[in-house]
Residue, then its C-alpha position, 0 to 999 in steps of 0.5 A: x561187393x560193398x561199397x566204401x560208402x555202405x562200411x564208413x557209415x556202418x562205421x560211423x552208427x557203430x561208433x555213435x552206439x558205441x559212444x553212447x553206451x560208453x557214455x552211460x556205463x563208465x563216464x556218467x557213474x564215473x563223474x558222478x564218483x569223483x563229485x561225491x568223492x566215492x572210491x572210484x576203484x570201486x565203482x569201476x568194480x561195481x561197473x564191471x561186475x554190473x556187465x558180467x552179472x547185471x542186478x546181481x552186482x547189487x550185494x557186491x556195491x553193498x560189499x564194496x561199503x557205496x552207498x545204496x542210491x549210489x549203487x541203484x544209479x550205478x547199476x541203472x546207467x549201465x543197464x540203461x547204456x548197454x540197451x540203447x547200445x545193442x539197440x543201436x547196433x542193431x539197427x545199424x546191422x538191419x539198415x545194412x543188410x537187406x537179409x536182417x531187414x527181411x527177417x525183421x519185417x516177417x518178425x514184426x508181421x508173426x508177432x502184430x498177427x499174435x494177439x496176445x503178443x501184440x497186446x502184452x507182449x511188450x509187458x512181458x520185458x518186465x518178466x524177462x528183466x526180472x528173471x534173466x536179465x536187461x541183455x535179452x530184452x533189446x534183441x526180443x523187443x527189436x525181433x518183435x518189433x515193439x516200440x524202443x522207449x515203452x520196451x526200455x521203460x517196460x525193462x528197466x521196471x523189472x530190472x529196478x524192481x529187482x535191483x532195489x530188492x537186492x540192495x534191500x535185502x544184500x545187508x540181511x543176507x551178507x550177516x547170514x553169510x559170514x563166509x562171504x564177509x571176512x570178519 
């Protein structure tokens, strides 16, 4: 049976994860609205489409009429807070659980005997960010068991390459597109 003690501090690293990417995805780009008087309905917009479609959120800033700093810093800070929360949940879920703790550690030894994956394979979240998204790269990186602040530097490089193209390129393509903006 699980003690009370081993759930309480479950709780608490929980809590903390969660804290932290709260912090990140709403009150940050949320204080930093309110400064620079931006729409706050639609960075709340930005923010949740951000959740749901990631680097894809970019044309809908652009669409919303924020600015494209604005929009870049926005979507970073919940790429950012979303990360450091899954890391963090993760690693309160292996410190917790002698069975994840194992599977980690035979994890770890399969890639570090890979030598392609131990030399590159960190380099390879870039690729990952780019492609698919910032929600993989936490859960392969923890797998592997790669160093956390090269992993989050490695995807947040992809994750902006391809942000800053799509902010780039939203304005070109939305004239393209007038089914898309309501003339």
């Amino acid at each position: 049976m699980i003690s009370a003690s081993v759930i309480t501090s479950f709780l608490v690293r929980l809590t903390s994860a969660l804290s932290k990417g709260i912090l990140l995805v709403l009150v940050i780009p949320l204080a930093v609205a309110i400064l620079f008087t931006y729409d706050v309905m639609s960075t709340l917009t930005l923010i949740g489409t951000t959740l749901l479609i990631e680097y894809g959120a970019a044309p809908v800033g652009v669409l919303l009429g924020l600015p494209p700093v604005f929009i870049f810093f926005v979507l970073s800070c919940v790429a950012l807070g979303v990360m450091i929360a899954l890391y963090d949940i993760f690693d309160s879920i292996s410190e917790h659980s002698e069975r994840v703790q194992n599977f980690l550690d035979r994890s770890k030894r399969r890639a570090e005997k890979s030598k392609i994956l131990s030399r590159y394979g960190i380099y390879g979240l870039v690729i990952v960010a780019l492609t698919i998204g910032f929600y993989l790269c936490p859960p392969i990186s923890w797998v592997c068991g790669w160093d956390r602040k090269t992993s989050i530097i490695c995807t947040m490089a992809g994750y902006c390459i391809v942000t800053i193209a799509l902010i780039i390129a939203a304005p070109f393509v939305l004239v393209y597109m007038p089914w898309v903006v309501p003339v």
